[in-house]
N, C-alpha and C positions, 0 to 999 in steps of 0.2 A: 353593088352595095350589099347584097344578102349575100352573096360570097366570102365578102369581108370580114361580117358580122359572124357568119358559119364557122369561117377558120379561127378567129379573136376569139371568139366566144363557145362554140359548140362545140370544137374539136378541141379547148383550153379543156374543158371541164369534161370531155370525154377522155382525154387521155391526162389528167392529174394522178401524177405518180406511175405510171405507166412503165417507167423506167425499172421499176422493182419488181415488176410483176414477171411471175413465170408461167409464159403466156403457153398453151396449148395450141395446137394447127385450127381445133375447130372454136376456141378465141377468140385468134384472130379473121376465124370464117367471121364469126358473128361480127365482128366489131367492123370489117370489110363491109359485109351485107349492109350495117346502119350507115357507111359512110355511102354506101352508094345511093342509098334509098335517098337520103340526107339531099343527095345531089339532084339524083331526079325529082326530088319536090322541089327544088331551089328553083329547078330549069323549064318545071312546069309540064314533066315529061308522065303519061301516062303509060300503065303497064300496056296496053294494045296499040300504042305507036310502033313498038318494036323498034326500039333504039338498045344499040350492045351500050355496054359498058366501054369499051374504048374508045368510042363514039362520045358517050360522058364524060371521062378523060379529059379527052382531047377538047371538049367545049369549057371543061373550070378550069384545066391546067394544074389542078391539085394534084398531090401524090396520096399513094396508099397508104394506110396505117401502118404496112407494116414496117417498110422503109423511115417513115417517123419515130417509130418506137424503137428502131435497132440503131437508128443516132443516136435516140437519149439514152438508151444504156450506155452507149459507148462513151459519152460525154460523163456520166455519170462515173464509170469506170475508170476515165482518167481522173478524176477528182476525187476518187478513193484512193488509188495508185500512188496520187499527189500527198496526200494525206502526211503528218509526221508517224511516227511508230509510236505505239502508246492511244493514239484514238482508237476507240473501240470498232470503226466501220476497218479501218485500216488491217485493223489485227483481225477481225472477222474474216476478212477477203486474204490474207496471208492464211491464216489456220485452214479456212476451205480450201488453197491451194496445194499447203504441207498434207492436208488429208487425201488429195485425189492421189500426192505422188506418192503416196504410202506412209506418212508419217502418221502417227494418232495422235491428236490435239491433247490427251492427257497419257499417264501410264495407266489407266485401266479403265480406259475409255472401249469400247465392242461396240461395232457397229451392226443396228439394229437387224431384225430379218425381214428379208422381202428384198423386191427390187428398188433400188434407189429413185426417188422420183427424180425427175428431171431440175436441175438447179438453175438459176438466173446464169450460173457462171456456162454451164451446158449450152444456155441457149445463144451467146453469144459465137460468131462465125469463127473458124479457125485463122481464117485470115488474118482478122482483125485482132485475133491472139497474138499472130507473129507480128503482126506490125508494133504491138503493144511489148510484150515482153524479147524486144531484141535487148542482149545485156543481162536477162537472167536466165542463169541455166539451170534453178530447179524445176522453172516452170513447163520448159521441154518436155521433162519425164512424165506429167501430168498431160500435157498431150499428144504424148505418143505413146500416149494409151487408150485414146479413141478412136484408133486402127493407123494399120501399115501406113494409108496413103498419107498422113501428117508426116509423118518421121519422112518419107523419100519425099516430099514437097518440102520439108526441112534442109535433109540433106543436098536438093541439089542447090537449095541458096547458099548454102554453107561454102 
């Protein structure tokens, strides 16, 4: 019953909007850490039992945040993807991808200085790129430019 209530409830309102966020490693440490604390209080587990975490696991059966929040992007992604031409999310996630493969979104447009932070489109797997954009070939050149091993994991599906 508090398992129920945790996932329905605690883990709705901990990961609302989740899907947009450009999550950092130590993020998703944090947001791990509460899910597990989360757990061992549900299960009544005190810190000097000395119970692991896949030991925890293994007794709620729940998964990690972070395989939750790399579905809802991806769901989220097909539903922009989906989009007509002309919605603004649509044309936003089009012009971020004209701009990785080298186009500029205007003619005098200069991108800023410094390193590029990391983008929501960044954090999503390369995998799940290919599986996404089979059937558009501008999206290729945008990533096989996140190193060699994309383009020859391309080429030998080709």
């Amino acid at each position: 019953m508090k398992l129920c209530f945790y996932e329905s409830c605690v883990l709705f309102v901990l990961l609302c909007c989740a899907e947009t966020w450009t999550l950092l490693k130590t993020d998703v440490n944090r947001l791990q850490a509460f899910h597990m604390r989360s757990l061992q209080r549900i299960l009544g587990i005190r810190w000097f039992d000395h119970i692991t975490n896949l030991e925890v696991k293994d007794r709620t059966r729940l998964e990690d945040i972070e395989p939750r929040v790399r579905r809802r992007r991806l769901a989220l992604l097909g539903h922009v993807a989906r989009m007509q031409p002309g919605i603004p999310a649509h044309d936003a996630l089009w012009t971020a991808i004209g701009a990785r493969c080298g186009s500029a979104p205007g003619p005098d447009w200069k991108r800023p200085r410094g390193r590029p932070r990391t983008t929501w489109a960044e954090q999503l797997s390369i995998g799940t790129w290919m599986a996404w954009a089979s059937g558009r070939p501008g999206i290729w050149l945008w990533i096989g430019k996140s190193g060699g091993s994309s383009r020859r994991a391309f080429a030998a599906q080709a």
